[in-house]
MIFI-228613 format. One line per 8 residues: number of its first residue (from 0); their letters; for each residue y, x, z of C-alpha. Coordinates in steps of 0.001 Angstrom, whole numbers, plus 500000, padded with zeros to 6 digits. Example, Ala and Ser with C-alpha at 12.3 -4.5 7.8 and 13.67 -1.06 7.14 Angstrom:
BEGIN
0 = as = 495500,512300,507800 ~ 498940,513670,507140
END
This chain:
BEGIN
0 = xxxxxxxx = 139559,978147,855073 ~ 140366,976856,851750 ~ 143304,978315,850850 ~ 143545,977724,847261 ~ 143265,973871,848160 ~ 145907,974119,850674 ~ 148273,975906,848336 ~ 147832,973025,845603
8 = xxxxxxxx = 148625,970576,848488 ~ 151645,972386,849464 ~ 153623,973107,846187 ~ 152132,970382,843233 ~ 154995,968049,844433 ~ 157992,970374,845784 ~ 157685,973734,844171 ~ 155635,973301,841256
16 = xxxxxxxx = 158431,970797,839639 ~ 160971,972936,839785 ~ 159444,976239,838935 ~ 158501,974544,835799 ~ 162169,973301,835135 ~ 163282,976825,835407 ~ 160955,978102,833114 ~ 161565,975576,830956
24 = xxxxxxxx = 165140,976139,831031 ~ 163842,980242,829921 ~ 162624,979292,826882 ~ 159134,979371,828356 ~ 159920,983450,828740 ~ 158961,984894,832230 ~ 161650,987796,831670 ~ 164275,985561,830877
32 = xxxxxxxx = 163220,983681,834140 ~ 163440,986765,836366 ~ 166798,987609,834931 ~ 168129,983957,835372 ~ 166309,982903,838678 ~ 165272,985845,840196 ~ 167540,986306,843192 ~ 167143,982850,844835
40 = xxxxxxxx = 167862,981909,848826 ~ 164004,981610,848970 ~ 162457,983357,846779 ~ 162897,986519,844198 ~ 160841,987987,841171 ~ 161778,991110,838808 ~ 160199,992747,835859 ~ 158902,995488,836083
48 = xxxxxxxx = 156777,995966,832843 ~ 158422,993373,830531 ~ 156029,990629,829219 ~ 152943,991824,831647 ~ 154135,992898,835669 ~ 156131,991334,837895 ~ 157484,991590,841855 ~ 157645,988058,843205
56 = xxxxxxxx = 158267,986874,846636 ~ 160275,985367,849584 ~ 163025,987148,851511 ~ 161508,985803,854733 ~ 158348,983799,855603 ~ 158537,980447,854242 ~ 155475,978620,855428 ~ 156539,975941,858136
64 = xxxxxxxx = 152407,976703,859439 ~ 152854,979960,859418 ~ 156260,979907,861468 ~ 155028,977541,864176 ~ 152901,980782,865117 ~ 149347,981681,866068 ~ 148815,983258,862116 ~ 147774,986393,861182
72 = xxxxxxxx = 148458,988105,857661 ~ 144987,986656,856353 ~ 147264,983495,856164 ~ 149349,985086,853477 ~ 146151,984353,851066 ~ 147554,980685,850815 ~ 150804,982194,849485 ~ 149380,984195,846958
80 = xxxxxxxx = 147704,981171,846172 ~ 150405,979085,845436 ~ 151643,981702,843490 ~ 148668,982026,841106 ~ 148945,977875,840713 ~ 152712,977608,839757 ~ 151772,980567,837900 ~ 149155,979519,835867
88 = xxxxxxxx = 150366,976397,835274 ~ 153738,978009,833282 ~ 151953,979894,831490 ~ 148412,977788,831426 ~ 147432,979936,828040 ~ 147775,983393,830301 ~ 145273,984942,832716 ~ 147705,985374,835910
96 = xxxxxxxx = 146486,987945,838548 ~ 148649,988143,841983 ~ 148096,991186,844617 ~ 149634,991070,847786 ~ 151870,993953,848685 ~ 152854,992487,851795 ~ 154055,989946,854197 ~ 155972,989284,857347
104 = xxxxxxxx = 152814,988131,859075 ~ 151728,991709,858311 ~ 154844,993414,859662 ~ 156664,993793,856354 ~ 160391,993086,856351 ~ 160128,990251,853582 ~ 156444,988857,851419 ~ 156203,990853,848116
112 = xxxxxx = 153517,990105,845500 ~ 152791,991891,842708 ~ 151917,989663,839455 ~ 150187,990337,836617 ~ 150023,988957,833419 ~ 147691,989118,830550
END
C-alpha cells in the first residue's frame, strides 16, 4: 500500500491547514508550538531536545479506517506519514525524520512518535 499517498489525501485539506496556522501563530518556532499547542483533545507533542527532538502523537487512534477494524499496526505507517508531510511542510527548509514508538493498533495505550529534526 501507498501510504505516503494516502496520508497526503487524508490531511492536505483538514489537518495540514491548521497545523500550519498554529505554527504560524509560533513564530514559525516548533518549541513555542509544543508549549502553546501541545496538549490538544487529539493530538499532543513535547520537546524533548529543544530545536531538534520531539514526542508527537494522538491520545487515542484517530484514523476513521483504522477504527472500522480489520488493521494491524503496519497501518500506523500512514500516520507517521502524515506526520512527516505536515511536518515537512512547516518547516520545508528542515530534514524531518519520524520513528514510531507506538500505537493502539499495536497494543499501546495511546500512538507516540518520536520526531526528529535537522
Amino acid at each position: 500500500m501507498d501510504y505516503r499517498t494516502k496520508a497526503i489525501n487524508c490531511v492536505k485539506d483538514t489537518v495540514l491547514p491548521v497545523q500550519m496556522q498554529w505554527f504560524q501563530d509560533c513564530g514559525f518556532n516548533m518549541d513555542t508550538y509544543c508549549q502553546k499547542y501541545g496538549d490538544t483533545e487529539h493530538s499532543f507533542a513535547k520537546e524533548i531536545e529543544k530545536g531538534h527532538i520531539y514526542e508527537m502523537g494522538y491520545p487515542k487512534c484517530v484514523c476513521e479506517e483504522a477504527l472500522a477494524g480489520g488493521k494491524d499496526a503496519s497501518f500506523c505507517e500512514c500516520s507517521r506519514q502524515s506526520m512527516i508531510y505536515v511536518l515537512e511542510n512547516m518547516m520545508p527548509e528542515k530534514h524531518i525524520e519520524v520513528e514510531i514508538i507506538e500505537t493502539v493498533l499495536s497494543g499501546a495505550e495511546k500512538c507516540r512518535f518520536k520526531v526528529t529534526v535537522e
